[in-house]
C-alpha positions as MATLAB code, in Angstrom:
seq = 'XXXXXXXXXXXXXXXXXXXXXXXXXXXXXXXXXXXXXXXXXXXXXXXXXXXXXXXXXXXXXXXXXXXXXXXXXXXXXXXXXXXXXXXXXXXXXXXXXXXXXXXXXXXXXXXXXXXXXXXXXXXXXXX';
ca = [
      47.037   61.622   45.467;
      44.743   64.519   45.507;
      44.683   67.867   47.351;
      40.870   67.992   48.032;
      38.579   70.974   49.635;
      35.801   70.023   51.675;
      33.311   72.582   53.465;
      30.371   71.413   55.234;
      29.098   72.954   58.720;
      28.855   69.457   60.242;
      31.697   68.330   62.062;
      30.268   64.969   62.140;
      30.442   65.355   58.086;
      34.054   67.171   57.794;
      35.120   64.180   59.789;
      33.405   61.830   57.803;
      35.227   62.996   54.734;
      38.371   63.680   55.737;
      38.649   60.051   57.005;
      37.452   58.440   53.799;
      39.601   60.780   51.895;
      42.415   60.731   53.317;
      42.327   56.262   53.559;
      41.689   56.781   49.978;
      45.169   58.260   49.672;
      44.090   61.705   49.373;
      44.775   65.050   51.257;
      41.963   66.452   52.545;
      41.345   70.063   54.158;
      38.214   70.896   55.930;
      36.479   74.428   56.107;
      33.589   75.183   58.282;
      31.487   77.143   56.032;
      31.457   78.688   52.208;
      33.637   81.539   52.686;
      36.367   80.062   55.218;
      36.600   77.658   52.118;
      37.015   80.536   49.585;
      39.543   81.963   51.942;
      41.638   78.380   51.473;
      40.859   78.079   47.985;
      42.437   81.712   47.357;
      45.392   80.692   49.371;
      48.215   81.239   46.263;
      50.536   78.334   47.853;
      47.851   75.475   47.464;
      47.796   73.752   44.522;
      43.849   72.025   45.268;
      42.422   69.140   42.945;
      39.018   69.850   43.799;
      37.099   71.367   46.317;
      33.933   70.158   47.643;
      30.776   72.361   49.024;
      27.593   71.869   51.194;
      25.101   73.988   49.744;
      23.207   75.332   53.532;
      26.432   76.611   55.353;
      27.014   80.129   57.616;
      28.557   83.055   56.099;
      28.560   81.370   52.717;
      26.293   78.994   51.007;
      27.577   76.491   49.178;
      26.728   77.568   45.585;
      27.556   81.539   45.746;
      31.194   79.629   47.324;
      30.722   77.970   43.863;
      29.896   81.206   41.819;
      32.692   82.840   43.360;
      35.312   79.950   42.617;
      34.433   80.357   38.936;
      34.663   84.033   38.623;
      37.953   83.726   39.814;
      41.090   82.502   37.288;
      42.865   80.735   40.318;
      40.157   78.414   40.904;
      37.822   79.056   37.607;
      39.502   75.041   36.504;
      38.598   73.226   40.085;
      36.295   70.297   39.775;
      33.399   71.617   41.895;
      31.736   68.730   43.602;
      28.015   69.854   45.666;
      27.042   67.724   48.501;
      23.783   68.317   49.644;
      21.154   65.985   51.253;
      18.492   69.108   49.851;
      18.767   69.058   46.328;
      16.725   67.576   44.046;
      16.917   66.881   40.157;
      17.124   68.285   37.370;
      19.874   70.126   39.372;
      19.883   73.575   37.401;
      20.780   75.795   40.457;
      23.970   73.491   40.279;
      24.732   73.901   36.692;
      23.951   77.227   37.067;
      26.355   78.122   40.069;
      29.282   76.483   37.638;
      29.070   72.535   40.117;
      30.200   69.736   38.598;
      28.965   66.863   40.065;
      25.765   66.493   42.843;
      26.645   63.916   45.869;
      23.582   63.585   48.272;
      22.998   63.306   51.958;
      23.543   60.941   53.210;
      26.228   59.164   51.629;
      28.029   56.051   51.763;
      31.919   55.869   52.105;
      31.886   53.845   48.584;
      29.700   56.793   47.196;
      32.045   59.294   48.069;
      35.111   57.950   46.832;
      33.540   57.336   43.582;
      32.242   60.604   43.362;
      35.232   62.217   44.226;
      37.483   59.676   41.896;
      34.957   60.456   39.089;
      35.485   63.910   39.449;
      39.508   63.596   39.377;
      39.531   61.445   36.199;
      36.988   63.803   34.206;
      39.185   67.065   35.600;
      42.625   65.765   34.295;
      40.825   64.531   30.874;
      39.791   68.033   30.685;
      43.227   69.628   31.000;
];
């Protein structure tokens, strides 16, 4: 069982996710937008798997949340997974932001799991 990040500034989304997460055996919490994620992510009691991140979101887009998560040694490790139903390949801005893995909009539950479970496996190979 993971502990697992997810911003997105859909409801309909965060809902989405946590749901398919969480029957997936996972723990799952949801942040609004890029820097109410940060603000979890920072959190010194959490011990997070991975965190997830729209890119279009208030306050914070998705990859400067990413930028900041790998300037930082708490979180520079995390398995950054971008979901965005915007992006399209060769997926530098990505790369460049320090994301892991792309998941597009829209998504099926069987999609997300395996993106997320891909994500898990290649982050505990790496440690």
């Amino acid at each position: 069982m993971a502990l697992i990040l997810s911003a997105d500034d859909d409801p309909d989304i965060r809902r989405l996710i946590e749901r398919v997460l969480v029957g997936a055996g996972h723990r799952v919490i949801l942040a609004p937008d890029g820097q109410a994620a940060l603000d979890v992510a920072f959190d010194e009691d959490l011990d997070l798997d991975l965190v997830m991140l729209d890119i279009e979101m208030p306050r914070l887009r998705g990859l400067d949340a990413c930028r900041k998560l790998r300037d930082d040694a708490r979180t520079a490790h995390l398995p950054v997974l971008i979901v965005s139903g915007s992006l399209v390949p060769p997926y530098a801005d990505v790369e460049a932001a320090g994301g892991t893995a792309c998941l597009h909009k829209p998504f099926t539950p069987a999609q997300l799991r395996d993106a997320v479970e891909r994500e898990l496996t290649a982050a505990s190979t790496r440690r």
